[in-house]
PyMOL Python script that loads the backbone (N, CA, C, O; Angstrom):
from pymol import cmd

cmd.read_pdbstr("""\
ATOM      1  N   UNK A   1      99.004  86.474 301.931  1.00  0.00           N
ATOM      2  CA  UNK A   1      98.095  85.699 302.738  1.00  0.00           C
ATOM      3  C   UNK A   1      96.723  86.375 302.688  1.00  0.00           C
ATOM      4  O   UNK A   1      96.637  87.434 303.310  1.00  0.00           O
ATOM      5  N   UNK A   2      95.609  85.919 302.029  1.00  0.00           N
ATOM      6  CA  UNK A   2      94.294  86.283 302.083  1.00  0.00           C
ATOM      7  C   UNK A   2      93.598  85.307 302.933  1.00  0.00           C
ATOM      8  O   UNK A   2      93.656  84.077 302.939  1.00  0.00           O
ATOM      9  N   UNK A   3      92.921  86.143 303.658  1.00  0.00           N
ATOM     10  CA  UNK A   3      91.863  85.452 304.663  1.00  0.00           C
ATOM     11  C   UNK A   3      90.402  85.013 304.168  1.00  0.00           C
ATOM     12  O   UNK A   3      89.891  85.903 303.488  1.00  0.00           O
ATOM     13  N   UNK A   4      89.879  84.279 304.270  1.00  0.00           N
ATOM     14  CA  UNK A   4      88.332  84.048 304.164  1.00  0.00           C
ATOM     15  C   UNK A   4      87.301  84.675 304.744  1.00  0.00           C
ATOM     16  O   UNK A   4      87.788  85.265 305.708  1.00  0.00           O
ATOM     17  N   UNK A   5      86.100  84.886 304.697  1.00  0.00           N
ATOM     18  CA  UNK A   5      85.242  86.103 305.065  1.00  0.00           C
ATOM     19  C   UNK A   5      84.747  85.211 306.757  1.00  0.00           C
ATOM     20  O   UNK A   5      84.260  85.593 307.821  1.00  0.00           O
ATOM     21  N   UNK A   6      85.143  84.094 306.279  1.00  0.00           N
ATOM     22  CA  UNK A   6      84.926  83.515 307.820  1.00  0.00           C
ATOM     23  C   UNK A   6      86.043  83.462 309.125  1.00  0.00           C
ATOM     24  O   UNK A   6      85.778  83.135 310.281  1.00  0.00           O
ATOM     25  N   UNK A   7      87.443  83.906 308.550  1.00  0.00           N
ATOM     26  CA  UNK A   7      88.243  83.503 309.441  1.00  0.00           C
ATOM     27  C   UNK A   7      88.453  85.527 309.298  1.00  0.00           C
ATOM     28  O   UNK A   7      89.006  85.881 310.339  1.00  0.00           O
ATOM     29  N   UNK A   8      88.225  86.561 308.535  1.00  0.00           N
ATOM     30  CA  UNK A   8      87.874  87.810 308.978  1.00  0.00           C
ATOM     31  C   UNK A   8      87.139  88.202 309.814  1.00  0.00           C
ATOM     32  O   UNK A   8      87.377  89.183 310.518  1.00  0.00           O
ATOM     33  N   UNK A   9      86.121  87.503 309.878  1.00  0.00           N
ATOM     34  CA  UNK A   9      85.318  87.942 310.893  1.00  0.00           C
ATOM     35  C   UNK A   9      85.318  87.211 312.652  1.00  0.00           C
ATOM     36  O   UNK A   9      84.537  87.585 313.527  1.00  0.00           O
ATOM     37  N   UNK A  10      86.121  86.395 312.791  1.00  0.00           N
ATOM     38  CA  UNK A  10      86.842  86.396 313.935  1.00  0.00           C
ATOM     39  C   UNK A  10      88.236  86.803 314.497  1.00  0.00           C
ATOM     40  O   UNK A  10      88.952  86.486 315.447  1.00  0.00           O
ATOM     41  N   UNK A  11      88.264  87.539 313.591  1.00  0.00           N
ATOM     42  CA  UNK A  11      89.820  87.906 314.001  1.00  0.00           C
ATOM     43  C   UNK A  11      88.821  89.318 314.959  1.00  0.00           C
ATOM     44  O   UNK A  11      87.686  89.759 314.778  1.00  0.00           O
ATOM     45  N   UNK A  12      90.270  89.780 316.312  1.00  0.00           N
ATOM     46  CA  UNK A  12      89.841  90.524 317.266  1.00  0.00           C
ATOM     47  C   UNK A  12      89.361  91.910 316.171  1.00  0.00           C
ATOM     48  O   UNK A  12      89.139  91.739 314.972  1.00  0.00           O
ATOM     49  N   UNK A  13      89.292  92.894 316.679  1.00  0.00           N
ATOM     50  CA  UNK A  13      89.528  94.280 316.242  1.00  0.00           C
ATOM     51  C   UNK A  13      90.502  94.737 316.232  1.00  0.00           C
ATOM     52  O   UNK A  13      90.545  94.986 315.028  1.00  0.00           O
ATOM     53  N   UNK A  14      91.559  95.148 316.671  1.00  0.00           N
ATOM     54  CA  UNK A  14      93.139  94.922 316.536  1.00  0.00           C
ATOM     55  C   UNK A  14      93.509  94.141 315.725  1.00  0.00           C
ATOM     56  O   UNK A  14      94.109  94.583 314.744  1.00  0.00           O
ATOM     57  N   UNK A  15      93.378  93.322 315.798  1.00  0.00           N
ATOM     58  CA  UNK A  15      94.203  92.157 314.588  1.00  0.00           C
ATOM     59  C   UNK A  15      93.559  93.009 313.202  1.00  0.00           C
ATOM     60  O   UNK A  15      94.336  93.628 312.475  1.00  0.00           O
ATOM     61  N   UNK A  16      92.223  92.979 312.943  1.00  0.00           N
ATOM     62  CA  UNK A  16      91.683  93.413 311.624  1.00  0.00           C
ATOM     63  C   UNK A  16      92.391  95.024 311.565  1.00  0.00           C
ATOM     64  O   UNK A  16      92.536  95.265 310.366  1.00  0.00           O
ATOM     65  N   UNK A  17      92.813  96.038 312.269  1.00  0.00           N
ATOM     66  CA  UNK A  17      93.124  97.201 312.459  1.00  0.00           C
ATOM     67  C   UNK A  17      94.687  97.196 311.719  1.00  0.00           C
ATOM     68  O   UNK A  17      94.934  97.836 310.696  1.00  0.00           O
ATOM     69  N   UNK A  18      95.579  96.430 312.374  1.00  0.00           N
ATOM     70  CA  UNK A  18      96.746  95.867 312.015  1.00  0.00           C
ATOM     71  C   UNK A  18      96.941  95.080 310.956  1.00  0.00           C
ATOM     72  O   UNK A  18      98.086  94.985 310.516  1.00  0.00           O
ATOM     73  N   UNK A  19      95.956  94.421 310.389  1.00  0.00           N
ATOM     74  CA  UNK A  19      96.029  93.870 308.693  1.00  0.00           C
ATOM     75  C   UNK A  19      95.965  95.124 307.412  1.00  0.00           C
ATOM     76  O   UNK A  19      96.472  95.269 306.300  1.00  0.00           O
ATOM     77  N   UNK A  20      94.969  95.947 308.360  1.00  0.00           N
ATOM     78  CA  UNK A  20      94.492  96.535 307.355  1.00  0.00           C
ATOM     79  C   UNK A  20      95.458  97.783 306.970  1.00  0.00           C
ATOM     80  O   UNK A  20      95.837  98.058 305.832  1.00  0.00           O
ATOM     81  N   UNK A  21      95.794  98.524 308.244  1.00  0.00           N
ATOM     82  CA  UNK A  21      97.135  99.196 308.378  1.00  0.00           C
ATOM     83  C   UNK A  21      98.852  98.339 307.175  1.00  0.00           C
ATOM     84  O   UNK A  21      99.488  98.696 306.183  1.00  0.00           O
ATOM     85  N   UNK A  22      98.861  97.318 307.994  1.00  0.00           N
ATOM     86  CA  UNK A  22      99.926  96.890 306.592  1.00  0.00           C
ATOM     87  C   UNK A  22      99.762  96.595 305.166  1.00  0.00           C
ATOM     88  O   UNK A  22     100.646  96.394 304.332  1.00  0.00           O
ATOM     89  N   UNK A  23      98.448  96.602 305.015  1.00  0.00           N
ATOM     90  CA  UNK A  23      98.498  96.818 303.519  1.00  0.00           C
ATOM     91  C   UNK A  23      98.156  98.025 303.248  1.00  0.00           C
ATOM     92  O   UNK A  23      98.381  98.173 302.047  1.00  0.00           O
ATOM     93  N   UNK A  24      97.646  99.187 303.781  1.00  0.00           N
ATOM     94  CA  UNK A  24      98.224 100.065 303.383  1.00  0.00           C
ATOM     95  C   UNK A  24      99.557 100.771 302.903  1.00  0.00           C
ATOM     96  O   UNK A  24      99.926 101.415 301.920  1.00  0.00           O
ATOM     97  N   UNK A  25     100.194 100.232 304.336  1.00  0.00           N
ATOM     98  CA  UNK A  25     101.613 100.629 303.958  1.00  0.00           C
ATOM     99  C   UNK A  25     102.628 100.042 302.630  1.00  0.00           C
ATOM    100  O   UNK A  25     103.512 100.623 302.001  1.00  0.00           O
ATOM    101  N   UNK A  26     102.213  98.980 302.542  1.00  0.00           N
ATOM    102  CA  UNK A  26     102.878  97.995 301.670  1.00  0.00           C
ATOM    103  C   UNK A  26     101.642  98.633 300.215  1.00  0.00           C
ATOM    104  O   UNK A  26     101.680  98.418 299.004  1.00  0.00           O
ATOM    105  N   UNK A  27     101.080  99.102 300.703  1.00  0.00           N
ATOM    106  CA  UNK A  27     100.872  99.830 298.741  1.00  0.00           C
ATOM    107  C   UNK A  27     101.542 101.743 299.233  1.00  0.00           C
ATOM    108  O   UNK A  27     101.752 102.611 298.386  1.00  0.00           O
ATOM    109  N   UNK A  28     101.665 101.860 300.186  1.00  0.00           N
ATOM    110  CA  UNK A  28     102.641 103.267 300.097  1.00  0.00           C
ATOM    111  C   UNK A  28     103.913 103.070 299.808  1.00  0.00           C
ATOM    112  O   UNK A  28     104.505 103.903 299.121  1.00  0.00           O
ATOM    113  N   UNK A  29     104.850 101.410 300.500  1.00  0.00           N
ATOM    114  CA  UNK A  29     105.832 101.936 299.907  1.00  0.00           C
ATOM    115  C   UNK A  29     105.874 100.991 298.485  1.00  0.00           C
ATOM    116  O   UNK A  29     107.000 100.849 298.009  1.00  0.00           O
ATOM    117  N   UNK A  30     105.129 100.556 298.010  1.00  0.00           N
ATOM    118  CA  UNK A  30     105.133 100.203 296.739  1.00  0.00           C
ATOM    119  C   UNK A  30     105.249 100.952 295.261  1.00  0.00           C
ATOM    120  O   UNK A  30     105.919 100.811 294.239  1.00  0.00           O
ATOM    121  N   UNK A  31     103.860 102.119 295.908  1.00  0.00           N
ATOM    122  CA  UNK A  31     103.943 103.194 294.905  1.00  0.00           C
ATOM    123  C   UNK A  31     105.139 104.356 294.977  1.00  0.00           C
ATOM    124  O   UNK A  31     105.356 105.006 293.954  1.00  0.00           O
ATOM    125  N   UNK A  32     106.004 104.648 296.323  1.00  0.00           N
ATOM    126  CA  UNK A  32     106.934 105.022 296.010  1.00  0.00           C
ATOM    127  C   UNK A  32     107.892 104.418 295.580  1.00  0.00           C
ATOM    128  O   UNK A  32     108.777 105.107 295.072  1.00  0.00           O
ATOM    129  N   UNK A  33     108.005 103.486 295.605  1.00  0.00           N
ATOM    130  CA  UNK A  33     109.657 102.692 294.687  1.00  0.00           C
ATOM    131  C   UNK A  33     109.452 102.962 293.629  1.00  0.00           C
ATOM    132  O   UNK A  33     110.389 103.330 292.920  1.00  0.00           O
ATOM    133  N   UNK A  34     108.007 102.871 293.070  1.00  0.00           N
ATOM    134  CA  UNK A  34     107.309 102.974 291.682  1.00  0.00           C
ATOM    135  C   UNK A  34     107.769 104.377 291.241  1.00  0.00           C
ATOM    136  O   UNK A  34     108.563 104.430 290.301  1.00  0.00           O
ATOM    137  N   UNK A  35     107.424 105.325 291.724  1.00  0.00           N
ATOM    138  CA  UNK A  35     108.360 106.672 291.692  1.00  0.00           C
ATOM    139  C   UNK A  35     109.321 106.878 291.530  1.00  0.00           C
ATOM    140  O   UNK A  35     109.690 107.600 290.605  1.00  0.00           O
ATOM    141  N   UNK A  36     110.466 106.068 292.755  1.00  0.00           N
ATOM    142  CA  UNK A  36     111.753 106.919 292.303  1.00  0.00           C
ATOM    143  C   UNK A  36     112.632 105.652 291.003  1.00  0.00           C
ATOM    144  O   UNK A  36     113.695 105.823 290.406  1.00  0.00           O
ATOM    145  N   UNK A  37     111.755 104.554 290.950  1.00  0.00           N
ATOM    146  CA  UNK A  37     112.872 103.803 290.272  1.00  0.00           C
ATOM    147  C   UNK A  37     111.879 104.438 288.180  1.00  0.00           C
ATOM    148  O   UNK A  37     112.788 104.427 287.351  1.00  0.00           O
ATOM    149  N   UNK A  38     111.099 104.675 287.793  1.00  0.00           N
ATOM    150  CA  UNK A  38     110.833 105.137 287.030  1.00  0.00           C
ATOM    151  C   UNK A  38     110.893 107.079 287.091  1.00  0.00           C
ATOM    152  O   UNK A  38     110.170 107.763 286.365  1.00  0.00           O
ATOM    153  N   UNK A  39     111.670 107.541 287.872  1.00  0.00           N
ATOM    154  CA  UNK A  39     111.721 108.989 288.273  1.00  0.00           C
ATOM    155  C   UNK A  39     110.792 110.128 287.359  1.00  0.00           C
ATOM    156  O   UNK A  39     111.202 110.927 286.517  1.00  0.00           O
ATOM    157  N   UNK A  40     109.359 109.887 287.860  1.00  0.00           N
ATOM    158  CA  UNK A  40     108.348 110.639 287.191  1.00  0.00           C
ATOM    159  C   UNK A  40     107.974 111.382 288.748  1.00  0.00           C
ATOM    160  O   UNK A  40     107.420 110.935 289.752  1.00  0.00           O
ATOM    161  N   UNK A  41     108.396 112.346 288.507  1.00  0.00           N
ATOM    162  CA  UNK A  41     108.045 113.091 290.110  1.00  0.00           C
ATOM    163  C   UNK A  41     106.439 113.629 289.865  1.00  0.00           C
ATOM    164  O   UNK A  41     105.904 113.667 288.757  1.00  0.00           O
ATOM    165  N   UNK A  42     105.802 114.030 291.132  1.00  0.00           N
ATOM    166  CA  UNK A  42     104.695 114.035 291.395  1.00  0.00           C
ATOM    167  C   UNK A  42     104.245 115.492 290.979  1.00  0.00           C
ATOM    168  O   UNK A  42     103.130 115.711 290.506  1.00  0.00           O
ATOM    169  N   UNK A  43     105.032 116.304 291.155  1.00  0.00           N
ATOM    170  CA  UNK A  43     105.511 117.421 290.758  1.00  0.00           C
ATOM    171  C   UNK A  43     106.363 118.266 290.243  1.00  0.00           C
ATOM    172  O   UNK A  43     107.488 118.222 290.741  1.00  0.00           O
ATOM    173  N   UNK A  44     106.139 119.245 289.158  1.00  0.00           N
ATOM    174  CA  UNK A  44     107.588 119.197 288.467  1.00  0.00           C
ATOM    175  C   UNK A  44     107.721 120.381 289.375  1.00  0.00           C
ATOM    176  O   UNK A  44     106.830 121.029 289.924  1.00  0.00           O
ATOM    177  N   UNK A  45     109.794 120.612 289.441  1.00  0.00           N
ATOM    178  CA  UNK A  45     110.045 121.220 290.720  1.00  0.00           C
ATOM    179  C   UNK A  45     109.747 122.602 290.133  1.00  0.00           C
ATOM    180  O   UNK A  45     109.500 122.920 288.970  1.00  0.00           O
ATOM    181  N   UNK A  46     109.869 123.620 291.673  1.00  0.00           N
ATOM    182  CA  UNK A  46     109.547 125.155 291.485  1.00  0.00           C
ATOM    183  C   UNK A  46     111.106 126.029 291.330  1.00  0.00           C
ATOM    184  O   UNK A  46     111.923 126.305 292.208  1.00  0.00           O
ATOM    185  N   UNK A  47     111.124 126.303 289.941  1.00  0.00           N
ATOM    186  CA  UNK A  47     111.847 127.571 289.875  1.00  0.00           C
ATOM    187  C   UNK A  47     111.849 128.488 290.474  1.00  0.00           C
ATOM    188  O   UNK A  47     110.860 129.214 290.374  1.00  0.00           O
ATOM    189  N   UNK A  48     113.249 128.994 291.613  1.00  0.00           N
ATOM    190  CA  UNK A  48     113.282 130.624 291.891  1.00  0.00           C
ATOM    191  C   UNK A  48     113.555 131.224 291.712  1.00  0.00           C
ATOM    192  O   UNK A  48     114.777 131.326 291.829  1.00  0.00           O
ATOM    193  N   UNK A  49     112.887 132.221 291.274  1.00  0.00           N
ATOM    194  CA  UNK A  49     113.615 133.394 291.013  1.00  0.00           C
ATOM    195  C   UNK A  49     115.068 134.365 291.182  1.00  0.00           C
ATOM    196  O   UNK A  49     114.959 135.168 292.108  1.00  0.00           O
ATOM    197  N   UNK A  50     115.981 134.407 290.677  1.00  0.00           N
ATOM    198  CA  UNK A  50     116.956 135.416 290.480  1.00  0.00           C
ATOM    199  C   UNK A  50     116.725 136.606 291.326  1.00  0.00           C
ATOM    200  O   UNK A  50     116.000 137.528 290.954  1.00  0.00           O
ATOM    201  N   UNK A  51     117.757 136.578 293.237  1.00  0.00           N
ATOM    202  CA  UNK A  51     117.849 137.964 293.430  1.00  0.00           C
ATOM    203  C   UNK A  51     119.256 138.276 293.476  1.00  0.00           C
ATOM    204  O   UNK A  51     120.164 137.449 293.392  1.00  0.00           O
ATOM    205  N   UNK A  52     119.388 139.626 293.628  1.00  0.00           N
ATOM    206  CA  UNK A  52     119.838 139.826 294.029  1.00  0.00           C
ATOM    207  C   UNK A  52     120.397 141.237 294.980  1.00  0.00           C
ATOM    208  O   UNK A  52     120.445 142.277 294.323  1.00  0.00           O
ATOM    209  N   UNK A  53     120.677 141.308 295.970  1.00  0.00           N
ATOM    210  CA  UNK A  53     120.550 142.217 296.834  1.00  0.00           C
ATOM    211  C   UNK A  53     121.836 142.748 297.409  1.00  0.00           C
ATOM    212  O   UNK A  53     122.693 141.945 297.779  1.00  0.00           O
ATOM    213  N   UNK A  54     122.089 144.462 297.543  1.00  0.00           N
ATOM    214  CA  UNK A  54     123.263 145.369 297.709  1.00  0.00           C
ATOM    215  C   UNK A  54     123.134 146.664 298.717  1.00  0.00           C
ATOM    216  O   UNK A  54     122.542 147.742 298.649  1.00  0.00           O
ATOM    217  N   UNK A  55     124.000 146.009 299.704  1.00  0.00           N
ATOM    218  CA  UNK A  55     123.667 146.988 300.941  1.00  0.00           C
ATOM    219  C   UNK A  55     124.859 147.389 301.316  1.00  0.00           C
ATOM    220  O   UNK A  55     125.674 146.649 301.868  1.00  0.00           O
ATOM    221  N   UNK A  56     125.102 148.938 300.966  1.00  0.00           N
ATOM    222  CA  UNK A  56     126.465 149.597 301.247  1.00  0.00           C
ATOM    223  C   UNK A  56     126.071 150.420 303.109  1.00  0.00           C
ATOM    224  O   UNK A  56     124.951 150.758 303.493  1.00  0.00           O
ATOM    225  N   UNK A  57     126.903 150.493 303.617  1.00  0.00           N
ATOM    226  CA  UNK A  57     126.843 151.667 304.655  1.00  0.00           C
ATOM    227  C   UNK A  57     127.876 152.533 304.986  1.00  0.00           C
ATOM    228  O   UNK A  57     128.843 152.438 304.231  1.00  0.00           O
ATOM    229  N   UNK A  58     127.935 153.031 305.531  1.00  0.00           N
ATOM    230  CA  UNK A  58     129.201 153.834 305.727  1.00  0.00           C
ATOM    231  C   UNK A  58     128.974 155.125 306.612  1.00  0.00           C
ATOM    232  O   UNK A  58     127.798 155.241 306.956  1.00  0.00           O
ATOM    233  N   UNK A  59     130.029 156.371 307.176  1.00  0.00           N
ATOM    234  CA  UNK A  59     129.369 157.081 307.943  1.00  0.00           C
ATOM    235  C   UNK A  59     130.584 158.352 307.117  1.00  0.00           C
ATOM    236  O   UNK A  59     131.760 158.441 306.765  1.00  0.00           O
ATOM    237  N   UNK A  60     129.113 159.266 307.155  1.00  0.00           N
ATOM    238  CA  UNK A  60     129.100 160.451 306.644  1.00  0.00           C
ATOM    239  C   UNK A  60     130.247 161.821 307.013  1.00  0.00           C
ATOM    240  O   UNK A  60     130.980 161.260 307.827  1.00  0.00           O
ATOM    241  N   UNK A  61     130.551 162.625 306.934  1.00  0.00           N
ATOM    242  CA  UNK A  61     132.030 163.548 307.280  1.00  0.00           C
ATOM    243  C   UNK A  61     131.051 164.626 308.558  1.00  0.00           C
ATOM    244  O   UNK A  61     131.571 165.279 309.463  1.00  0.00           O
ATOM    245  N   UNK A  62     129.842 164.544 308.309  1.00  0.00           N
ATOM    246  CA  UNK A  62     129.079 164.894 309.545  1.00  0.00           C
ATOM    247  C   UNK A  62     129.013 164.031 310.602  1.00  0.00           C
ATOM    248  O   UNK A  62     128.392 164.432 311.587  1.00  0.00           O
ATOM    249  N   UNK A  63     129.596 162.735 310.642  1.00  0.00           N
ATOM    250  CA  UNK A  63     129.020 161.777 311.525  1.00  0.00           C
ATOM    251  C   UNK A  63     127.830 161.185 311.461  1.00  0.00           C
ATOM    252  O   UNK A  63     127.356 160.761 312.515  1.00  0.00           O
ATOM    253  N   UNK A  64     127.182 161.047 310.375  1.00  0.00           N
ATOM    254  CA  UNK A  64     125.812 160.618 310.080  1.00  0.00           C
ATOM    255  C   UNK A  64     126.093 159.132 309.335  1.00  0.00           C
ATOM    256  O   UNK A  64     126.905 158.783 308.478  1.00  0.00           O
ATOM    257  N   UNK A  65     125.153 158.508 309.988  1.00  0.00           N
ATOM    258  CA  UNK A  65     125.082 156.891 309.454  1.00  0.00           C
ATOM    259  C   UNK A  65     124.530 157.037 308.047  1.00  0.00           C
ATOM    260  O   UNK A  65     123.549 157.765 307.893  1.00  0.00           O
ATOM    261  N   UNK A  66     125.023 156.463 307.093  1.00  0.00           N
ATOM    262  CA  UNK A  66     124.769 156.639 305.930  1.00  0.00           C
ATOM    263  C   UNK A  66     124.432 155.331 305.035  1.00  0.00           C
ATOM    264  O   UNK A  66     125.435 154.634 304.881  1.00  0.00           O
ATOM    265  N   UNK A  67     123.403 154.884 304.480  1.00  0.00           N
ATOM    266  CA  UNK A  67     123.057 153.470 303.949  1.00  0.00           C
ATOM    267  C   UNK A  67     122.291 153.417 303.121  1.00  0.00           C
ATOM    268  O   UNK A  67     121.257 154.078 303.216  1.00  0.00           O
ATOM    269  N   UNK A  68     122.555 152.554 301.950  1.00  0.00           N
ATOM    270  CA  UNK A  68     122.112 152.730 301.080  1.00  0.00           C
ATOM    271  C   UNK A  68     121.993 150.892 299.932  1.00  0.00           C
ATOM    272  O   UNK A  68     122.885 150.045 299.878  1.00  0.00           O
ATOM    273  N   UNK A  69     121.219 150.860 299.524  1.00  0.00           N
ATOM    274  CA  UNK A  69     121.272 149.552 298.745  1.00  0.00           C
ATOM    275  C   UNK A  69     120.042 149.306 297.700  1.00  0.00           C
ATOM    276  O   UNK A  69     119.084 150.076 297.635  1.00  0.00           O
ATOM    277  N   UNK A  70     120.189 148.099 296.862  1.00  0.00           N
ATOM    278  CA  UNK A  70     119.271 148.200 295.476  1.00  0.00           C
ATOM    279  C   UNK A  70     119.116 146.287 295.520  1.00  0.00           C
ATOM    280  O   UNK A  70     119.979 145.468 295.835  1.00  0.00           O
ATOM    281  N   UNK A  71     117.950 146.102 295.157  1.00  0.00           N
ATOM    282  CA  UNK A  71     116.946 144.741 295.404  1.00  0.00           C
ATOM    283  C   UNK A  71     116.896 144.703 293.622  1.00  0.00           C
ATOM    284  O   UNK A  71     116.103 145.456 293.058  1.00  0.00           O
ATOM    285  N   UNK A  72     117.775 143.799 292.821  1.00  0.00           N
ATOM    286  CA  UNK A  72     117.069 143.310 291.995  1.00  0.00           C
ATOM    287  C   UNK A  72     116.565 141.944 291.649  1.00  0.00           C
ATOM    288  O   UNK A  72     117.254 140.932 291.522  1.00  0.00           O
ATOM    289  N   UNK A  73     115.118 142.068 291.496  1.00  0.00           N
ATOM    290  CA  UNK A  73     114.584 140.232 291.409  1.00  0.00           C
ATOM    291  C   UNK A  73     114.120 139.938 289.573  1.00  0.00           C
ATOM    292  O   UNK A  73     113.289 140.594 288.946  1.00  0.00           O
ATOM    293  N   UNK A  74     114.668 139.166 289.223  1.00  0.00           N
ATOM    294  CA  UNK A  74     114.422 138.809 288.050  1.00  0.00           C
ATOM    295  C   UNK A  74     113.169 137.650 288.032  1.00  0.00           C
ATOM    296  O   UNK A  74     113.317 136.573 288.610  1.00  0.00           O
ATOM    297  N   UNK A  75     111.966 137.987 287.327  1.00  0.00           N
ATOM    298  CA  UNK A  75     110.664 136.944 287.019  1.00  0.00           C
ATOM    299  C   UNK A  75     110.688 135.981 286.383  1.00  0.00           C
ATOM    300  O   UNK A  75     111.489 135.967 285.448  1.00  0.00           O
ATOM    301  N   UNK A  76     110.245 135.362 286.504  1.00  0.00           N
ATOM    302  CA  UNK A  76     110.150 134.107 285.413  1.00  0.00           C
ATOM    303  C   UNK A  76     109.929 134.515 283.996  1.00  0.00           C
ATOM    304  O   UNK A  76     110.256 133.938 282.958  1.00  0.00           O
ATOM    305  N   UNK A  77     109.272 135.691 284.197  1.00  0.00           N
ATOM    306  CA  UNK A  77     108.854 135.677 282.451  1.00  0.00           C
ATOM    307  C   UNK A  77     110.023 136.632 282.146  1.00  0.00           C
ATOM    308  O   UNK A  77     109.647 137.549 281.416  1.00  0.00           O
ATOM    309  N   UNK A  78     111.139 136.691 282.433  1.00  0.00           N
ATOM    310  CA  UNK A  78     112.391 137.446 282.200  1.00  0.00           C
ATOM    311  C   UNK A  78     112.421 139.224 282.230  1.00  0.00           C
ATOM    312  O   UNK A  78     113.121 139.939 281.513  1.00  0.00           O
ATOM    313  N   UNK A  79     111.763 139.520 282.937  1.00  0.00           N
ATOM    314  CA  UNK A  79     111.414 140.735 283.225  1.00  0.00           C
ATOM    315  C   UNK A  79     112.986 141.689 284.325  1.00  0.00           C
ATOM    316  O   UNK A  79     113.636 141.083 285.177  1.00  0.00           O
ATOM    317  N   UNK A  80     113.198 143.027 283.994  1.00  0.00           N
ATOM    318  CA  UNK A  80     114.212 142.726 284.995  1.00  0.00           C
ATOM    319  C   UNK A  80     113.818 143.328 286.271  1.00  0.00           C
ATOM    320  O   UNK A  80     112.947 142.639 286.803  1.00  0.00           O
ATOM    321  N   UNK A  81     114.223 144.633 287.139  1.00  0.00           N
ATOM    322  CA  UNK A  81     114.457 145.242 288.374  1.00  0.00           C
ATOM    323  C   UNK A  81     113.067 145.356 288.840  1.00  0.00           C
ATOM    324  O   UNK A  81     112.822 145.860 289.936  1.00  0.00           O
TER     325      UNK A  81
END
""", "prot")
cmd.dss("prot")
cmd.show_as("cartoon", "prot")
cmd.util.cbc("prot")
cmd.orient("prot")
């Protein structure tokens, strides 16, 4: 439904607020259907990185809390510890 520049310009302010609002929306969800039914994402997704992490504890023959552990993160550019 397109309006004429004469029957736009009597419509309230609200009414023109509320036209203008649904066609926005109706080209948001347009261009997303457009998205997922041709699945070209907007962004290609983010790889994470490889950890992994080792935390022993235990208590000592003195009675001493004893702890200990090793963080390895692998990079994208295949780098290792």
């Amino acid at each position: 439904m397109v309006t004429s520049k004469k029957q736009w310009r009597n419509w309230s302010l609200p009414s023109k607020l509320t036209a203008i609002g649904s066609v926005l929306s109706a080209i948001s969800l347009a261009l997303y259907l457009i998205e997922k039914a041709v699945h070209v994402p907007l962004e290609p997704p983010k790889q994470v990185p490889d950890h992994n992490i080792n935390i022993t504890t235990g208590i000592t023959n003195s009675g001493e809390m004893k702890i200990q552990g090793n963080v390895t993160i692998k990079s994208e550019e295949g780098g290792g510890e």
